[in-house]
C-alpha positions in Angstrom: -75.4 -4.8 -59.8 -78.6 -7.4 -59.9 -80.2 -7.4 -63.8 -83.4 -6.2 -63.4 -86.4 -8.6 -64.3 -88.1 -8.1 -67.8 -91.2 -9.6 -69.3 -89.2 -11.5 -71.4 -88.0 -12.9 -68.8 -91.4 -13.9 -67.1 -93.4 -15.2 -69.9 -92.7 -18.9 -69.3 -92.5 -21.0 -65.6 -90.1 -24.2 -66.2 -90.8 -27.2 -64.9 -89.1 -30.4 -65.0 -90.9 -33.8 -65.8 -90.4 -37.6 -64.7 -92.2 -40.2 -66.6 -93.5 -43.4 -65.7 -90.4 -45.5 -67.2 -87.5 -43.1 -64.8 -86.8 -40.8 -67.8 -86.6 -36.9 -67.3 -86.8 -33.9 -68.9 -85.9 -30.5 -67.7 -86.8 -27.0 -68.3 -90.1 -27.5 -70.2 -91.6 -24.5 -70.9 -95.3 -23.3 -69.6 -96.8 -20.2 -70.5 -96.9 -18.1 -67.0 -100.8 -17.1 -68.7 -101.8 -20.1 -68.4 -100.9 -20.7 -64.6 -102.0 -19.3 -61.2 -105.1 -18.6 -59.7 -107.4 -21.0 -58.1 -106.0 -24.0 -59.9 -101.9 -23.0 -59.6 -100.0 -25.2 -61.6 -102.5 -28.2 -62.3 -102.7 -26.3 -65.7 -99.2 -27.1 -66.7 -99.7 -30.8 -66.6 -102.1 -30.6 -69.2 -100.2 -28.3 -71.7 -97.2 -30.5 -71.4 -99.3 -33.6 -71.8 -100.3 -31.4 -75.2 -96.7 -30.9 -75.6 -95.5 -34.5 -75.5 -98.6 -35.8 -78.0 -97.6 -33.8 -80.4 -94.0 -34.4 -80.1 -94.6 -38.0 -80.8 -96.9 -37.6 -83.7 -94.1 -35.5 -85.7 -91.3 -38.1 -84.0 -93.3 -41.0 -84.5 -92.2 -42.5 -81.1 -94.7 -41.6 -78.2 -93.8 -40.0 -75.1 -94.1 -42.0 -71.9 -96.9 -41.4 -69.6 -96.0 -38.5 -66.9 -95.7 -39.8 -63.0 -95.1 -35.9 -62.0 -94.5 -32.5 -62.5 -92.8 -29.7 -60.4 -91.1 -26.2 -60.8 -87.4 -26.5 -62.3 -85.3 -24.3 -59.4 -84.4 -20.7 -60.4 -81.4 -19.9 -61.2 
């Protein structure tokens, strides 16, 4: 029988992220808030962009800049 959806389930969209220099990351999470509506997911570039700054002040290393974003598949 098919697990039923729960809100835990459905409070982030993943998305997986290609930088400028060919690296990759996969499954960052978005708040699902934060997207939809006029804009879609536009709004997720900017909270990962958040994301990666402040991952490179507490690493010391900064992120690469982002060439693009899109939905990791579901699963």
């Amino acid at each position: 029988m098919a697990r039923k959806k729960t809100k835990a389930d459905t409070e982030f969209v993943l998305f997986d992220v290609v930088y400028e220099d060919g690296s990759r990351r996969s499954n960052r999470r978005v708040p699902s808030a934060e997207l939809g509506g006029l804009d879609g997911d536009a709004p997720a570039r900017a909270i990962i962009e958040a994301q990666d700054r402040e991952l490179g002040d507490i690493s010391g290393q900064p992120r690469p800049r982002i060439k693009s974003i899109s939905r990791s598949p579901t699963r």
